[in-house]
C-alpha positions, 0 to 999 in steps of 0.5 A, spaced: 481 496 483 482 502 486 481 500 492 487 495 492 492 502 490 489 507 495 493 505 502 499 507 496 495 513 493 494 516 500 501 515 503 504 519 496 500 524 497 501 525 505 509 524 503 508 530 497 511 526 491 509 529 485 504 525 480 506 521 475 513 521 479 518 515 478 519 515 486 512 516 487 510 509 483 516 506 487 513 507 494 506 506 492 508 499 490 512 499 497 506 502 502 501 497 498 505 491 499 506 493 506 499 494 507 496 488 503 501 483 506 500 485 514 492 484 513 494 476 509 498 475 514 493 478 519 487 474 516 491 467 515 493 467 522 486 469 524 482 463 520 488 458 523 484 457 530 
């Protein structure tokens, strides 16, 4: 599971939002599902030809 949150967890910690902060929560879901869409996007495109 860790695994799916880290792209967000490290992109917090470069910006330097605070532990536990409402924001850092906020940009974390926002970076992950960035991350994670872009790579199904990428995998789907891929398996279609």
């Amino acid at each position: 599971m860790r695994l799916f949150l880290l792209p967000g967890d490290v992109a917090a910690a470069l910006v330097g939002l605070r532990e536990g902060s409402e924001h850092r929560q906020i940009f974390r879901m926002f970076v992950n599902t960035v991350v994670w869409g872009i790579l199904a996007v990428f995998i789907a495109f891929s398996l279609s030809f």
